[in-house]
C-alpha positions in Angstrom: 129.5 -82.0 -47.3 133.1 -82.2 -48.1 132.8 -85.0 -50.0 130.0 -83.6 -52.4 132.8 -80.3 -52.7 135.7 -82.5 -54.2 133.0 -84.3 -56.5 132.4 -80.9 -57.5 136.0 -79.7 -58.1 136.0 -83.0 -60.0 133.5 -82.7 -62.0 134.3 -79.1 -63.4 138.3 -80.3 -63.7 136.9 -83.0 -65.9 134.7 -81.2 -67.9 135.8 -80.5 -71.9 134.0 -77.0 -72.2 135.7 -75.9 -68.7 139.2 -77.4 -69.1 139.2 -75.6 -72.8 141.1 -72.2 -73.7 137.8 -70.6 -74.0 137.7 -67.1 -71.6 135.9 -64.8 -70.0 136.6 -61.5 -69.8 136.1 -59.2 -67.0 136.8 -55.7 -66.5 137.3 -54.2 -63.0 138.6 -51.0 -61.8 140.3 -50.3 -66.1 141.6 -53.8 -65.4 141.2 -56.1 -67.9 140.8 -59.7 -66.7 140.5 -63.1 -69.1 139.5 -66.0 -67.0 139.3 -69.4 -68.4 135.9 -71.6 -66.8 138.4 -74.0 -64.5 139.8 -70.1 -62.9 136.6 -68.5 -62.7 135.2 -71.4 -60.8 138.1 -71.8 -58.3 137.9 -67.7 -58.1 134.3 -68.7 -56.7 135.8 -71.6 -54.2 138.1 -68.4 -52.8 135.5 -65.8 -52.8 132.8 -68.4 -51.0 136.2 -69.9 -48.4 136.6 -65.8 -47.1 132.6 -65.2 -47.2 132.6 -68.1 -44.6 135.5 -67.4 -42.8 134.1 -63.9 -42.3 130.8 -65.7 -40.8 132.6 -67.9 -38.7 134.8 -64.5 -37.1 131.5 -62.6 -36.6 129.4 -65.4 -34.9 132.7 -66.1 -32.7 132.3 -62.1 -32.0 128.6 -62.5 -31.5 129.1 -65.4 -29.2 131.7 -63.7 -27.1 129.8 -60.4 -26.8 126.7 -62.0 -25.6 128.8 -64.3 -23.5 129.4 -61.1 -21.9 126.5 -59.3 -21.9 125.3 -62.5 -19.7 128.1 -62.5 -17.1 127.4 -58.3 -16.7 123.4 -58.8 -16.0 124.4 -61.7 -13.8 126.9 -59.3 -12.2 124.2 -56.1 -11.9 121.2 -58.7 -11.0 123.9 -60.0 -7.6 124.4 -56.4 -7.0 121.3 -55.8 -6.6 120.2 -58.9 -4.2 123.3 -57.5 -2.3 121.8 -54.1 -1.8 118.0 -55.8 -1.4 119.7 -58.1 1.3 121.4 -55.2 2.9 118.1 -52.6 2.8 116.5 -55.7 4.7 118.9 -55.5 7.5 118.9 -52.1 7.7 115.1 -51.7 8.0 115.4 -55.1 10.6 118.1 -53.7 12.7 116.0 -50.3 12.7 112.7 -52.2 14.0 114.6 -53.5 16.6 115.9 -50.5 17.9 112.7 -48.9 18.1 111.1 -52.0 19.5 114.2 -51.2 22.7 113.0 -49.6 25.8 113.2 -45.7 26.0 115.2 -46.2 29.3 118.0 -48.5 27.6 118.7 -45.6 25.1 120.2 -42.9 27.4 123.5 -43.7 28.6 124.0 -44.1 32.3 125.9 -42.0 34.8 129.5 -42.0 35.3 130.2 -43.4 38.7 133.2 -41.2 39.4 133.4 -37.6 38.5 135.7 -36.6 35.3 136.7 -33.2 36.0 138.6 -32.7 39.2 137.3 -31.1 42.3 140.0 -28.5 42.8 141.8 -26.4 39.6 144.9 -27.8 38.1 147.1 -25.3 39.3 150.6 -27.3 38.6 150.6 -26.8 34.6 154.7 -27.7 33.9 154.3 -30.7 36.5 157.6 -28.8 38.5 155.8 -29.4 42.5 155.3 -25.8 42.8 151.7 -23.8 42.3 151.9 -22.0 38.7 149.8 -19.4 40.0 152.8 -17.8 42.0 154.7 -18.1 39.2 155.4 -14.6 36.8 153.7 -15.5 33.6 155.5 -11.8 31.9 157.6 -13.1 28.8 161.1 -14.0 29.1 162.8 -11.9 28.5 164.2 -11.7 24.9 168.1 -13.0 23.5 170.2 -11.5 21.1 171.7 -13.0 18.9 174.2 -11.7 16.8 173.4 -10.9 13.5 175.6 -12.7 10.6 176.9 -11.9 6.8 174.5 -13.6 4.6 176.9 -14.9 1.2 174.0 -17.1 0.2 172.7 -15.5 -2.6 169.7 -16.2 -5.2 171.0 -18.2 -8.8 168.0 -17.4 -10.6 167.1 -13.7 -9.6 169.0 -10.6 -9.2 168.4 -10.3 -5.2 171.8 -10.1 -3.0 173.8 -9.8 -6.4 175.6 -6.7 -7.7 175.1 -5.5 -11.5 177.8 -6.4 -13.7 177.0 -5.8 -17.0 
């Protein structure tokens, strides 16, 4: 192939009517453009070079895109064996806990008793019975009441007008 393409470029280099001062003219957007045969040709080579490069940058593109369209159904198709696999153990594990005797399900008795016997009747753990005890408030401290200076930056509360 790249041997036929530099006969080519050969063959039109080498050609009389090509390599002459004859041109072409060409208008395009109010441009006027004069070509000679040898130009217009290698304008071709250029115009056909980014025509393939473009193909070769979209096929990558198509390639990679389906590259990854294959990884995500992969990805989706072991999800779903993952949740097939775990809706199997699910319904096993739920066979064989109805296939278990009625008698294993309810939970047997507590040997010792939880709750004590008597009421706890020592709350603060001090020795003595709490029921004895006053339970009225204690009674209440004073304290002294001090001068506030803090005052607020941003508002006008516990600040005098001075305007």
């Amino acid at each position: 192939m790249i041997v036929l393409a530099g006969a080519t470029v050969i063959a039109v280099s080498w050609d009389e009517t090509a390599a002459s001062t004859t041109t072409a003219t060409f208008t395009m957007f109010d441009r006027v453009i004069q070509l000679t045969q040898l130009e217009l040709f290698f304008a071709g080579v250029a115009t056909g070079a980014v025509l393939l490069l473009g193909l070769g940058i979209m096929f990558a593109g198509m390639r990679r895109s389906s590259a990854h369209r294959r990884r995500l159904r992969a990805s989706r198709a072991e999800a779903r064996d993952r949740v097939t696999r775990l809706e199997e153990e699910k319904r096993e594990l739920e066979r064989k806990l109805e296939a278990t005797p009625a008698a294993a399900k309810t939970p047997p008795a507590p040997a010792t008793p939880t709750a004590p016997a008597t009421p706890v009747v020592d709350r603060d753990r001090d020795g003595v019975d709490d029921r004895a005890e006053d339970t009225a408030p204690h009674p209440r401290v004073e304290v002294p009441r001090q001068p506030s200076t803090d005052q607020l930056v941003a508002g006008r509360h516990g600040r005098s007008d001075h305007r």
